[in-house]
C-alpha positions in Angstrom: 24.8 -20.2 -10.3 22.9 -17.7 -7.9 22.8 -18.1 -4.4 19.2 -17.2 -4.0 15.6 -18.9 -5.9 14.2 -15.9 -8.1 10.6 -15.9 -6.9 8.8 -14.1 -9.8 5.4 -14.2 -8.2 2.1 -16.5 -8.7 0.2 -16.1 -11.5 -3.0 -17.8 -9.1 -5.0 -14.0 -8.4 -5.9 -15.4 -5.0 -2.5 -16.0 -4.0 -1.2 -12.8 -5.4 -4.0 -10.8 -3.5 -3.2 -12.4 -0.2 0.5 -11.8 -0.9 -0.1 -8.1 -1.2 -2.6 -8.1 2.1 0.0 -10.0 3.9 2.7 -7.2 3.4 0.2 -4.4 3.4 -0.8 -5.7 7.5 3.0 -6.0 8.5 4.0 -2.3 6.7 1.2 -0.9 7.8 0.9 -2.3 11.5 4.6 -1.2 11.9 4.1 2.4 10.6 0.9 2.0 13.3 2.8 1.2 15.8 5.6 3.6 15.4 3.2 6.4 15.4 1.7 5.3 18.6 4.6 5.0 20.2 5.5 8.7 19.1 2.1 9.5 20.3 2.8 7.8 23.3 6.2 9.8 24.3 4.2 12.5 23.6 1.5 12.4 26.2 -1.4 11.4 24.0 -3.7 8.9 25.8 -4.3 7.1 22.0 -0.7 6.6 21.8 -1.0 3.0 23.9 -3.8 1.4 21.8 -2.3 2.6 18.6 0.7 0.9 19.0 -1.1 -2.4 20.4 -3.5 -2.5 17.3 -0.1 -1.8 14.7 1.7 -4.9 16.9 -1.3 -7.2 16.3 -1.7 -5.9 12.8 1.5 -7.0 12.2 1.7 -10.0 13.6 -1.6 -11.4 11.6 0.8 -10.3 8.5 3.4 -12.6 9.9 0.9 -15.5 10.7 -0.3 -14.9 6.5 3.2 -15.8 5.8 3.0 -18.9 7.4 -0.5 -19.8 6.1 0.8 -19.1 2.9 3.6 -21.0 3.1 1.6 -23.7 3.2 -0.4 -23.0 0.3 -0.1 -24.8 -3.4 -0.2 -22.7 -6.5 -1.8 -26.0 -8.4 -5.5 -27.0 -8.5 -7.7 -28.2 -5.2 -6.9 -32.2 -4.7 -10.4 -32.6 -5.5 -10.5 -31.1 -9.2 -7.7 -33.6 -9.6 -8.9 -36.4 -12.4 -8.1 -40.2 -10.9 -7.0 -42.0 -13.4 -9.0 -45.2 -14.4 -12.5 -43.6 -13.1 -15.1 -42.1 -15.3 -18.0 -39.7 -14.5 -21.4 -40.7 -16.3 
C-alpha cells in the first residue's frame, strides 16, 4: 500500500497541453526571475522588470494549477445522453 496516488497523466490532449504550459510558466517565470534579479545586483536597469514579468509568469502557472484542478477528464455535461429522452 503506497502512501501516494500514482498520477500517470490524462490521456484528454487538451488537458495534457495545459499541463505542460502550466509548468512551462512557473519553470520558466522562476528562471526569469532569477536572472533579473542577478541582473539586478548587477546594475542593469532591465534587471527590475525582468524579475517582475518571471514573478507574474509564475504565478499565472500557479493560478493554471488551480483552474486545472478543477477540470474533469470526462465529456462536457452537455454531450451527456439523458436517459429516457430521444432526439428526432
Amino acid at each position: 500500500m503506497s502512501f501516494f496516488k500514482k498520477y500517470n497523466g490524462t490521456m484528454n490532449k487538451r488537458l495534457a497541453r495545459l499541463e505542460k504550459l502550466i509548468w512551462t510558466l512557473i519553470y520558466g517565470g522562476l528562471l526569469s526571475a532569477l536572472v533579473g534579479y542577478f541582473m539586478q545586483r548587477d546594475g542593469d536597469d532591465a534587471g527590475p522588470w525582468l524579475t517582475g514579468v518571471g514573478i507574474g509568469v509564475a504565478v499565472l502557472g500557479v493560478i493554471l494549477i488551480f483552474v486545472r484542478s478543477r477540470l474533469r477528464e470526462g465529456p462536457p455535461a452537455s454531450d451527456a445522453k439523458t436517459p429516457g429522452r430521444q432526439s428526432h
